[in-house]
C-alpha positions in Angstrom: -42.6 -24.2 4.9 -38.5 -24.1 5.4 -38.2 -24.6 1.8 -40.7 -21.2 1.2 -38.7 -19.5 3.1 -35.6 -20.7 1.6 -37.3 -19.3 -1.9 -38.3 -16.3 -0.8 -34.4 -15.4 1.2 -32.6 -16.2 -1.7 -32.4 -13.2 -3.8 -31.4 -11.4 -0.5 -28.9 -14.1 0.4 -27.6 -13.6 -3.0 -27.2 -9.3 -2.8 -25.3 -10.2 0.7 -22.7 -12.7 -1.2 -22.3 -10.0 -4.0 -21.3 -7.4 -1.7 -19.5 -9.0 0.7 -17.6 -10.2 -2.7 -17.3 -6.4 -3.7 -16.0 -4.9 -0.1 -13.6 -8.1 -0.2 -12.1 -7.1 -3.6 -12.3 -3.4 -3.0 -10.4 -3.7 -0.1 -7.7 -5.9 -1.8 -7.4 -3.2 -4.5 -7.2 -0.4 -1.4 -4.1 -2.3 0.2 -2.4 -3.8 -3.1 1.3 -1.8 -2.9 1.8 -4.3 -6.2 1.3 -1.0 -8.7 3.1 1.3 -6.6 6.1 -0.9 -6.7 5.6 -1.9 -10.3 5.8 2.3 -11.1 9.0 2.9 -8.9 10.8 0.1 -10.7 9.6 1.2 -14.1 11.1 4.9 -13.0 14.3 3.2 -12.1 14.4 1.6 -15.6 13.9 5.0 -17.4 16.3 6.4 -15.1 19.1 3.8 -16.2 17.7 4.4 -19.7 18.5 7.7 -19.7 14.6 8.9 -20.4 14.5 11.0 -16.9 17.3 12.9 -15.2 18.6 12.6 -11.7 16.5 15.8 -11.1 13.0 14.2 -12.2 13.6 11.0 -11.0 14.1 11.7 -7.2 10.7 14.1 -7.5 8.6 11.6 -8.9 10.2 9.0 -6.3 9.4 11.2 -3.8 5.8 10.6 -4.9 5.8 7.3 -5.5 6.6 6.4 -2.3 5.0 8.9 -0.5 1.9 6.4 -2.3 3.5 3.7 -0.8 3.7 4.9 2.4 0.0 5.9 2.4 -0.8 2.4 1.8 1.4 0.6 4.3 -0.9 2.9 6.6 -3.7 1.8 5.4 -3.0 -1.7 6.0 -1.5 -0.7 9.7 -5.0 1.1 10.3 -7.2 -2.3 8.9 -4.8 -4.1 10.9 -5.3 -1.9 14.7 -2.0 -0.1 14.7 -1.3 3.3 14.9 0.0 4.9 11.6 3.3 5.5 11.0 4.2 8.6 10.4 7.3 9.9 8.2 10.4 11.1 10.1 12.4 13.0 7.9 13.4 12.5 4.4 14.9 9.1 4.9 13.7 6.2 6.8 14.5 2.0 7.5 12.9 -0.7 8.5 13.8 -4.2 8.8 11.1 -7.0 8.1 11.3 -10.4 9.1 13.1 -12.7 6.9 14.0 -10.0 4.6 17.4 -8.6 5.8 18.3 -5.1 7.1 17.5 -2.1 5.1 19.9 0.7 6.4 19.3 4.1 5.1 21.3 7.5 6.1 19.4 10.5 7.3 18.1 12.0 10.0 14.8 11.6 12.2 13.1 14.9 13.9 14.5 15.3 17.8 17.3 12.9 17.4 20.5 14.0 16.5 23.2 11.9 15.1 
């Protein structure tokens, strides 16, 4: 009987591995900041190159990691946290084990 049973479950046991499979991988994709990171660093080259000016460069940075932003987000929200929202045109953050990041600006209601 149990092995019946097992025979007649299997293609449904099957359809459950493939899309748990596919949500697993789609939400890899939906988190991976690789790309974004791949495209800012291909900007700086043509930036260096000479291919982009000053002008074009810091609007399709601004992009770029307005993308990046949007997925560290993402990853806070899958993760329970509150998303973080961007306070002016420059922003810092230090990560652990990574080193201080200091960047000059200024955040909304502080002064400084």
């Amino acid at each position: 009987m149990f092995l019946i049973d097992d025979l007649l479950l299997m293609p449904i046991d099957g359809m459950k591995f493939v899309f748990r499979t596919l949500a697993r991988i789609a939400e890899e994709q939906y988190t991976d900041d690789g790309p974004i990171k791949e495209r800012l660093l291909e900007l700086q080259v043509q930036l260096e190159s000479g291919e982009i000016s000053e002008e074009e460069y810091v609007a399709l940075e601004a992009g770029i990691l307005r993308d990046l932003r949007e997925v560290q987000n993402r990853k806070r929200e899958m993760a329970g946290l509150e998303r973080e929202e961007a306070q002016g045109p420059y922003t810092g953050k230090v990560g652990e084990g990574s080193g201080a990041s200091v960047h000059l600006g200024w955040r909304e209601g502080k002064k400084d």
